[in-house]
C-alpha positions as CSV (number, residue, x, y, z in Angstrom):
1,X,-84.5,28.7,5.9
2,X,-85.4,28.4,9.4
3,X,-84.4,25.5,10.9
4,X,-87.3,23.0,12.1
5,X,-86.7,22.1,16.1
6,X,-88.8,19.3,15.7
7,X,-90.3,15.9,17.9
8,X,-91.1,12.6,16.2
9,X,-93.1,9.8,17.4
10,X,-94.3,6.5,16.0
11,X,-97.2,5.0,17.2
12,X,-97.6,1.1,16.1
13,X,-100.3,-0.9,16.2
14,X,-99.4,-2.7,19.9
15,X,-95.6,-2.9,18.6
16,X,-92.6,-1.1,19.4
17,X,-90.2,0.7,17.4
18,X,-87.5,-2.1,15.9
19,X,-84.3,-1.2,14.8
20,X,-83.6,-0.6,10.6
21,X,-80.9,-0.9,8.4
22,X,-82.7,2.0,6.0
23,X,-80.2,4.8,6.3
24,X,-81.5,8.2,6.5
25,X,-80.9,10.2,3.3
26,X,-78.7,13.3,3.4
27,X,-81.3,15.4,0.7
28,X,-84.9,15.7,0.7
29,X,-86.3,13.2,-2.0
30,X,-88.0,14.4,-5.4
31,X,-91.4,15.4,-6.0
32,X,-93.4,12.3,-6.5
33,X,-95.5,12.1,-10.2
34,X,-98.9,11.5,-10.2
35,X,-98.3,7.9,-10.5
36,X,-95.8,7.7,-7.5
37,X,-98.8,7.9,-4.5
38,X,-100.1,4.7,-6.2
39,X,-100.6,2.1,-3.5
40,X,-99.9,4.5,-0.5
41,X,-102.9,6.2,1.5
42,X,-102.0,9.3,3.6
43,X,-104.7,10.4,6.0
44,X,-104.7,12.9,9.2
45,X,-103.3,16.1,7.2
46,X,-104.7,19.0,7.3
47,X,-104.9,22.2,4.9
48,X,-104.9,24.7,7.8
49,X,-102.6,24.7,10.8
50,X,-103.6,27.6,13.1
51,X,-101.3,29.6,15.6
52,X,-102.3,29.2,18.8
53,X,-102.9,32.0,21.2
54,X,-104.5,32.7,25.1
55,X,-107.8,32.0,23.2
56,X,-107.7,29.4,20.3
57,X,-105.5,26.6,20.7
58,X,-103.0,26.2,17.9
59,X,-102.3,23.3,15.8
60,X,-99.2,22.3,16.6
61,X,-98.6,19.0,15.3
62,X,-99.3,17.1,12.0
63,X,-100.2,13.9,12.9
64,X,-100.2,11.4,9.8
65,X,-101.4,8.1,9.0
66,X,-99.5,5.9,6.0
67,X,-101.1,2.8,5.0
68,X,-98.6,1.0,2.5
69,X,-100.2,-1.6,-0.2
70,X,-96.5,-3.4,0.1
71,X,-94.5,-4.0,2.6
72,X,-91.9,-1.1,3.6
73,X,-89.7,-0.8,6.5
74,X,-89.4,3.3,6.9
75,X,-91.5,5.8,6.1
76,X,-89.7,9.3,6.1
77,X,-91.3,13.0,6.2
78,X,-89.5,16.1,5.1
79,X,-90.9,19.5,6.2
80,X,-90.0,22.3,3.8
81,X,-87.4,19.9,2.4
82,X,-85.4,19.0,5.7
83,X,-85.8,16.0,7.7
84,X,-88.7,15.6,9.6
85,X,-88.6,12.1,11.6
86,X,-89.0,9.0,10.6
87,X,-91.3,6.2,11.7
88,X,-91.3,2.4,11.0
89,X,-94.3,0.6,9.6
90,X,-95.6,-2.6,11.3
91,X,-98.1,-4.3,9.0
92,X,-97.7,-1.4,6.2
93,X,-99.0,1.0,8.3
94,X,-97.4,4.0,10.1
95,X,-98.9,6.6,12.7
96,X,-96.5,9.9,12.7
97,X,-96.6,13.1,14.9
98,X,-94.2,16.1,14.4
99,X,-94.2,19.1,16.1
100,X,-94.7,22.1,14.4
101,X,-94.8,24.7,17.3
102,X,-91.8,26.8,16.0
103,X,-93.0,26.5,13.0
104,X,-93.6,30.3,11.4
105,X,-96.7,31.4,9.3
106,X,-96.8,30.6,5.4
107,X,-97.3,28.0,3.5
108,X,-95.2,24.8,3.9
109,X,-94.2,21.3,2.0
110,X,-94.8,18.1,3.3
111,X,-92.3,15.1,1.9
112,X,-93.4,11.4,2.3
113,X,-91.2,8.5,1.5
114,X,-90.9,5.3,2.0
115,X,-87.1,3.2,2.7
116,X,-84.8,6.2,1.6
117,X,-86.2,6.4,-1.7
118,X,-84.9,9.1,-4.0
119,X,-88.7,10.2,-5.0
120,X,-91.4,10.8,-2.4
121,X,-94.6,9.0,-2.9
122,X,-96.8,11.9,-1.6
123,X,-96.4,15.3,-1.5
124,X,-98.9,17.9,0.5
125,X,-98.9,21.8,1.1
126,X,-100.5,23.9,3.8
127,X,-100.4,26.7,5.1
128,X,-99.6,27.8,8.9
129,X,-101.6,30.7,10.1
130,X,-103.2,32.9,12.3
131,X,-106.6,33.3,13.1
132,X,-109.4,35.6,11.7
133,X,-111.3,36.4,13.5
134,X,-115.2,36.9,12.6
135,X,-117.0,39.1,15.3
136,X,-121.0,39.3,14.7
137,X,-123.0,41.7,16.6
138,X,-126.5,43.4,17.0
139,X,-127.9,46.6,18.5
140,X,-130.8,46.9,20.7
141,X,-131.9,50.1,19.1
142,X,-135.6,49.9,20.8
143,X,-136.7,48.8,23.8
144,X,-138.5,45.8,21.7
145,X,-137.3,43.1,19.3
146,X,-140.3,41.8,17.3
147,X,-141.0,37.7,17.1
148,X,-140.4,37.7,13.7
149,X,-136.6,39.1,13.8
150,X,-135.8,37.3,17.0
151,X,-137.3,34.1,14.5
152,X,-134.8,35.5,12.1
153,X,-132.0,35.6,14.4
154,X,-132.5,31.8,15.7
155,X,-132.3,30.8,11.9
156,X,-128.9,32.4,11.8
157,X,-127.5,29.8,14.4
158,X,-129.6,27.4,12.5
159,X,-128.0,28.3,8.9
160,X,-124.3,28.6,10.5
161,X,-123.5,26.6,13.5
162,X,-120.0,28.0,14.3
163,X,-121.5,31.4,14.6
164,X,-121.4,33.0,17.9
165,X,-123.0,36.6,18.7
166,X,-122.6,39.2,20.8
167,X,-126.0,40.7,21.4
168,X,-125.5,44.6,22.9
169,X,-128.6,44.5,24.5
170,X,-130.6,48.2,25.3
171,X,-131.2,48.8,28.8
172,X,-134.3,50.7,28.3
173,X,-136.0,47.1,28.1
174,X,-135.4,47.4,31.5
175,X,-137.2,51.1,32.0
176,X,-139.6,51.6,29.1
177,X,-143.1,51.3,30.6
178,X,-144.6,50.2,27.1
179,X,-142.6,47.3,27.5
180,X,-144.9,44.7,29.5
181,X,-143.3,42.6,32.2
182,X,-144.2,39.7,30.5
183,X,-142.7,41.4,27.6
184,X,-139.6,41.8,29.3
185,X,-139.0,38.3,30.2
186,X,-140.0,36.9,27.0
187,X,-136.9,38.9,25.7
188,X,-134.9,38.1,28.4
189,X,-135.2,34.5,28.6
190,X,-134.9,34.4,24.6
191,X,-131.1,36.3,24.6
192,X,-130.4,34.0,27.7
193,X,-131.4,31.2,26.0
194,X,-129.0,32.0,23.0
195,X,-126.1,32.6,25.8
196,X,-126.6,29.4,27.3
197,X,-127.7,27.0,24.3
198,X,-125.0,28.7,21.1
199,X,-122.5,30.3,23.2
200,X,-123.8,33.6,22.5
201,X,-122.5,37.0,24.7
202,X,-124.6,39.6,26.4
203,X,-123.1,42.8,25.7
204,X,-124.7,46.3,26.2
205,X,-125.7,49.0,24.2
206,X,-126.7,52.5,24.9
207,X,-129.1,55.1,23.5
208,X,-129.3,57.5,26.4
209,X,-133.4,57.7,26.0
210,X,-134.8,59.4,28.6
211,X,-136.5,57.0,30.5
212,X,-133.2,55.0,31.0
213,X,-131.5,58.1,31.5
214,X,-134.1,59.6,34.1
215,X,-134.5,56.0,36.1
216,X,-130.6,56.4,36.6
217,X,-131.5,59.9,38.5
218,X,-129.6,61.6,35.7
219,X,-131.1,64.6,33.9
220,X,-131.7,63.7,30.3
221,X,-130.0,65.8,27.6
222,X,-132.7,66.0,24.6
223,X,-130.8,69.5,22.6
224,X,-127.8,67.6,20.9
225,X,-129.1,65.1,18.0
226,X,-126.8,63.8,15.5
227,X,-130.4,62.4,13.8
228,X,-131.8,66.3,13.7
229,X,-131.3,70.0,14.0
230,X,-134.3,70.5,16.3
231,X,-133.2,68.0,18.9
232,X,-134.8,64.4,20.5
233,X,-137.5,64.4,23.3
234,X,-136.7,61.0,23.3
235,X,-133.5,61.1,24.4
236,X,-132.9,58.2,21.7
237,X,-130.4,60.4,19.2
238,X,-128.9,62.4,21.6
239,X,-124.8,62.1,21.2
240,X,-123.0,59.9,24.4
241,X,-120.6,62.9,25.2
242,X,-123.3,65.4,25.9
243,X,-122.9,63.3,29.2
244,X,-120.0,63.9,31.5
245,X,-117.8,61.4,32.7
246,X,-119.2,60.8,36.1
247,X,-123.0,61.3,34.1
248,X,-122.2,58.6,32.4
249,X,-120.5,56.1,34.8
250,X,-123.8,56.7,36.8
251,X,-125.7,55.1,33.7
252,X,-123.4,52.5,33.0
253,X,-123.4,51.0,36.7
254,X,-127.3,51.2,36.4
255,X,-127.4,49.5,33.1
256,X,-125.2,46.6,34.7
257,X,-127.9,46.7,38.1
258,X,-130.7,46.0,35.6
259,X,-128.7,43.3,33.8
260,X,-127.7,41.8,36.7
261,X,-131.4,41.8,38.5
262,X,-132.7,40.2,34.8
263,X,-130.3,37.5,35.4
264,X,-128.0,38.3,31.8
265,X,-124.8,38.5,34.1
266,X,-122.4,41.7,33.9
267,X,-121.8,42.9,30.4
268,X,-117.8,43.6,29.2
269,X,-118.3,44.6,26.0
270,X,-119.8,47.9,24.2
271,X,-121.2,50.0,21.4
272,X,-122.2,53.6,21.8
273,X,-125.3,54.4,20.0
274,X,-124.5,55.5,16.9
275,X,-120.9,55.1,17.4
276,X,-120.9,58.3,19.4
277,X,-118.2,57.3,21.8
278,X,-115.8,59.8,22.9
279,X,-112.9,60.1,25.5
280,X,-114.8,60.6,28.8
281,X,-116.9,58.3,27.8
282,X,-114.4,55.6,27.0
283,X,-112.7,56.5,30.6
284,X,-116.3,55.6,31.9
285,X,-116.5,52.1,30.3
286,X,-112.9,51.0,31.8
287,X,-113.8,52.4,35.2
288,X,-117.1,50.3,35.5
289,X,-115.3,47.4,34.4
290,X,-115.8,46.9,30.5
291,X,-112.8,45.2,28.8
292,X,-113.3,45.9,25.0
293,X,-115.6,48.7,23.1
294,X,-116.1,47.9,19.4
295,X,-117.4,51.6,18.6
296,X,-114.9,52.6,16.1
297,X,-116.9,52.8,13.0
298,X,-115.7,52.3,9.7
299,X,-117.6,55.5,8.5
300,X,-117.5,55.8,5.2
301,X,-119.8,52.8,4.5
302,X,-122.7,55.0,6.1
303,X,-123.0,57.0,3.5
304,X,-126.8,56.5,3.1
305,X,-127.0,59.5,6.4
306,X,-124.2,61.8,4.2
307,X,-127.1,64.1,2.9
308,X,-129.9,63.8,5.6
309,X,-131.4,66.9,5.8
310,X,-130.3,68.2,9.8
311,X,-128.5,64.8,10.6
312,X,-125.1,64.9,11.8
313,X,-124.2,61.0,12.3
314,X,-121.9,60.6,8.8
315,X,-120.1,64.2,9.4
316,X,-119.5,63.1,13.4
317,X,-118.2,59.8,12.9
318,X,-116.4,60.9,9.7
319,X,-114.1,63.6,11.9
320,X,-113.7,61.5,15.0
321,X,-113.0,58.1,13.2
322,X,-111.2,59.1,10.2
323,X,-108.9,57.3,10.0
324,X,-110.9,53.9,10.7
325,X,-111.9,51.9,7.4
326,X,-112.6,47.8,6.4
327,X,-108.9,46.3,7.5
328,X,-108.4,48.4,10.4
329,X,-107.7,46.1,13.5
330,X,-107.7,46.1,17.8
331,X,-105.6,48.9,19.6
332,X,-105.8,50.4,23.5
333,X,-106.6,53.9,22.9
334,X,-104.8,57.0,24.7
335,X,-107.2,58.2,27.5
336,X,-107.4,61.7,25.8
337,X,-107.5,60.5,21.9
338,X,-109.3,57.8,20.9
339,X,-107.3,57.8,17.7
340,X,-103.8,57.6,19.8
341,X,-101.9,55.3,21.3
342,X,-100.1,56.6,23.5
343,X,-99.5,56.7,27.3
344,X,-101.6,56.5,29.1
345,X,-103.8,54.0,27.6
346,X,-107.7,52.7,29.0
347,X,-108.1,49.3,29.8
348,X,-110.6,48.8,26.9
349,X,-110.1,46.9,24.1
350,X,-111.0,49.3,20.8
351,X,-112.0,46.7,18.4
352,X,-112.9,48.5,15.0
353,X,-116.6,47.9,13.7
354,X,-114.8,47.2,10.2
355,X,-117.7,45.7,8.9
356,X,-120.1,48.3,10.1
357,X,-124.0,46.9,10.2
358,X,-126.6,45.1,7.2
359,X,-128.7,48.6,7.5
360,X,-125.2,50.5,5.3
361,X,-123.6,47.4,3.4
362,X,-124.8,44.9,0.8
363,X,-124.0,41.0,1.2
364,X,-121.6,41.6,-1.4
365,X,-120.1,44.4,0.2
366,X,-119.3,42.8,3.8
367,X,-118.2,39.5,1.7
368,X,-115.6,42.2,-0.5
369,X,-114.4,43.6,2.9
370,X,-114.3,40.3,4.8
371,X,-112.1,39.2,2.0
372,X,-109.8,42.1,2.1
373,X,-109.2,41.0,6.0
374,X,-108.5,37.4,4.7
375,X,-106.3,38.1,2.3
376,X,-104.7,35.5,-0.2
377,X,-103.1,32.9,2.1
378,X,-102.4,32.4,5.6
379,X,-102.2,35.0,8.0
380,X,-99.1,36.9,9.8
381,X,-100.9,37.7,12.6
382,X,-104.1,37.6,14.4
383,X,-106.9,40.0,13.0
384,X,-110.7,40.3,13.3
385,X,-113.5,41.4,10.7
386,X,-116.8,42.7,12.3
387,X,-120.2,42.8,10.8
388,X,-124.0,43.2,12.2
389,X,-127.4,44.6,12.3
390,X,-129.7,45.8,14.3
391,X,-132.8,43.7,15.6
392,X,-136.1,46.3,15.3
393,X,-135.2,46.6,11.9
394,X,-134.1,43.0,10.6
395,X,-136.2,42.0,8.1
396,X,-135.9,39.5,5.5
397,X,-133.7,41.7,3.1
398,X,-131.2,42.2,5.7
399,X,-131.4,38.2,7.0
400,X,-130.7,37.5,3.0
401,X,-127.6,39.8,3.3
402,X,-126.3,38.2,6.2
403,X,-127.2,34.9,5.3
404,X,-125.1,35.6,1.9
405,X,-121.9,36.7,3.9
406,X,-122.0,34.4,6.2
407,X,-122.3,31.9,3.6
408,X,-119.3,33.1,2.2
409,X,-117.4,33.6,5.5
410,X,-118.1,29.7,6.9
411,X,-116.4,28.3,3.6
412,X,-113.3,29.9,5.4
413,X,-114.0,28.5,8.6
414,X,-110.8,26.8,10.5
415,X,-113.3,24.1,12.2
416,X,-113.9,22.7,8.5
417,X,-110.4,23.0,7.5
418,X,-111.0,25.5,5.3
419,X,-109.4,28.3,6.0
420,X,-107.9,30.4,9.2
421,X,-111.6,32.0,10.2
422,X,-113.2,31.6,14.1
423,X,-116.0,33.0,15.0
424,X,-115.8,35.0,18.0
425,X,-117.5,36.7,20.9
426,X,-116.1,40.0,21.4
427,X,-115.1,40.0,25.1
428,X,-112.8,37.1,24.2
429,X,-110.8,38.7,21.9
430,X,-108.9,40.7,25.0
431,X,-107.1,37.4,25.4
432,X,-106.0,37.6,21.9
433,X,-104.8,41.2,22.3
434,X,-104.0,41.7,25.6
435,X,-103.3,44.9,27.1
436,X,-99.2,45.2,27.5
């Protein structure tokens, strides 16, 4: 068993620590009976202790509170049955601290007992964990959101305060004439609003319809639809790579000048319409800056496009993300695979849309899935679960389905002391997996 490097401190109420004639006990005491926490009152424990990293901070110390009905001199803790500290009550009551830093993932025992006795008075488990984390995202598929599923969207946040979002917002707001100035800022000033009041993040998403395409001074490609044989005047289903490289750089630094002259800041996180991202397109996003892409699609729960007559999108994203599926996790992919590895790597973040969107999976489904991420007990490294939908279509069917996973997914949430889940944004999580 690993030994415990551990720091001890008692905190009295305006007294200092006295000296004791209670020798410290060479073996961890018994398990206390039911009985035995009779006229004791532990408080400050927690169920969950997370692991910290560059973006949550970890918990690493238990910090207990003993209130004794008689009087006692000592009051002893045992971690994992070795010796803990040991703190002196003043007044029956005791204020402990040990560091748990060092302390590896799994659950652990907590010991308390009072004057060397051979029985504990109180005995506690938890477990020591790292995070999940619980990535929520929508997709500007039109150039419009409607009232009602912005509506739908505030009651989200409303329903489940810890959530955070990550809004991939469509640049053709920005370029689609049927979209009304006043429109335009009523949408703008609604996803800045959720930036700036819930913590929200302003990432970008990209259709490459033509009037975004064409305002970037790039021809637009209309021949190549993964939605139909005959192609897309719209430019709205047309695949990313039928762009080159430098095409597409060219649209991504215009898509950041129209964010930036709406006031939503530079966007560092991505989804490629459709999931269509491929190698020269990924080169593209770490050139102009991006720091995580969340594109990967776990293909297999689109099955509903599998047998659309002249669509594409299920056989695309089955061959170029096979291999992605619910429990898959972060990775920096190889420049030329998006699959590999290996050197040399982009500087994006490729964090797997595991979840996929409400459109493909039921409320059951994501809440089957999010619990295969979870798993049974606490967590042996960091990992994140990702789930969405898309705003011009989010009607009260899908809110239900979100609503119901999300439901689910807050009675795991760290901030409750419930479980080992954090909502997160998904630019942050590059601080979590940083690039080596």
């Amino acid at each position: 068993m690993q030994r415990l490097a551990t720091f001890v401190s008692l905190l009295l109420a305006g007294a200092g620590c006295a000296e004791t004639s209670v020798p410290i006990p060479d073996h961890p005491p018994g398990a206390p009976s039911k009985a035995d926490e009779a006229g004791f009152t532990v408080e400050g424990l927690r169920t969950w202790y997370l692991i910290g990293n560059d973006l949550t901070p970890g918990d690493d110390q238990l910090e207990v509170t003993v209130e004794a009905a008689e009087p006692v001199e000592v009051i002893d803790l045992w971690l994992d049955r070795q010796f803990a500290g040991r703190g002196q009550a003043s007044g029956g009551r005791a204020e402990l601290t040990v560091d748990i830093e060092s302390l590896a993932a799994g659950e652990h025992e907590i010991l308390l007992a009072a004057d060397g006795a051979d029985f504990a008075f109180a005995q506690r488990f938890f477990e020591r964990s790292h995070p999940l984390y619980v990535v929520v995202s929508n997709d500007w598929d039109n150039s419009d959101n409607a009232d009602a599923t912005l509506e739908r969207q505030e009651r989200l946040h409303e329903r489940h305060p810890s959530l955070r979002l990550t809004h991939f917002v469509g640049p053709y707001t920005f370029t689609d004439r049927t979209v009304t100035a006043a429109r335009r800022q009523v949408l703008v000033d609604w996803v800045k609003d959720l930036r700036d009041r819930e913590g929200d993040e302003i990432g970008l998403h990209i259709h490459p319809y033509c009037n975004f395409v064409e305002d970037a001074g790039v021809a637009c490609q209309t021949a190549s639809s993964f939605a139909r044989s005959t192609g897309d005047a719209t430019g709205y289903t047309i695949f990313l790579g039928s762009y080159s490289e430098s095409e597409f750089t060219v649209l991504l630094e215009h898509a950041i000048e129209l964010f930036q002259a709406a006031g939503l800041g530079r966007p560092t996180s991505f989804r490629a319409g459709g999931w269509t991202l491929e190698p020269h397109t990924m080169r593209a996003l770490a050139a102009t800056g991006f720091v995580a892409d969340t594109s990967a699609a776990n293909w297999a729960r689109m099955e509903e496009w599998a047998d659309n007559p002249g669509a594409t999108l299920f056989q695309w994203n089955r061959e170029h993300w096979f291999p992605i599926a619910e429990t898959s996790q972060p990775y920096y992919p190889s420049t030329t695979d998006l699959l590999a590895t290996s050197s040399p790597r982009v500087s994006v973040l490729e964090v797997p849309d595991n979840g996929l969107l409400v459109d493909y999976v039921t409320g059951g489904e994501m809440i089957e899935m999010f619990q295969d991420n979870l798993g049974s007990g606490a967590l042996s490294s960091p990992r994140v679960y990702s789930i969405g939908y898309h705003p011009p279509n989010f009607s009260e069917s899908f809110f239900a389905r979100m609503d119901e996973a999300l439901s689910e997914i807050d009675r795991h949430l760290h901030d409750s002391d419930l479980g080992p889940v954090v909502y997160a944004r998904l630019s942050d999580l590059v601080h979590v997996w940083p690039r080596q």
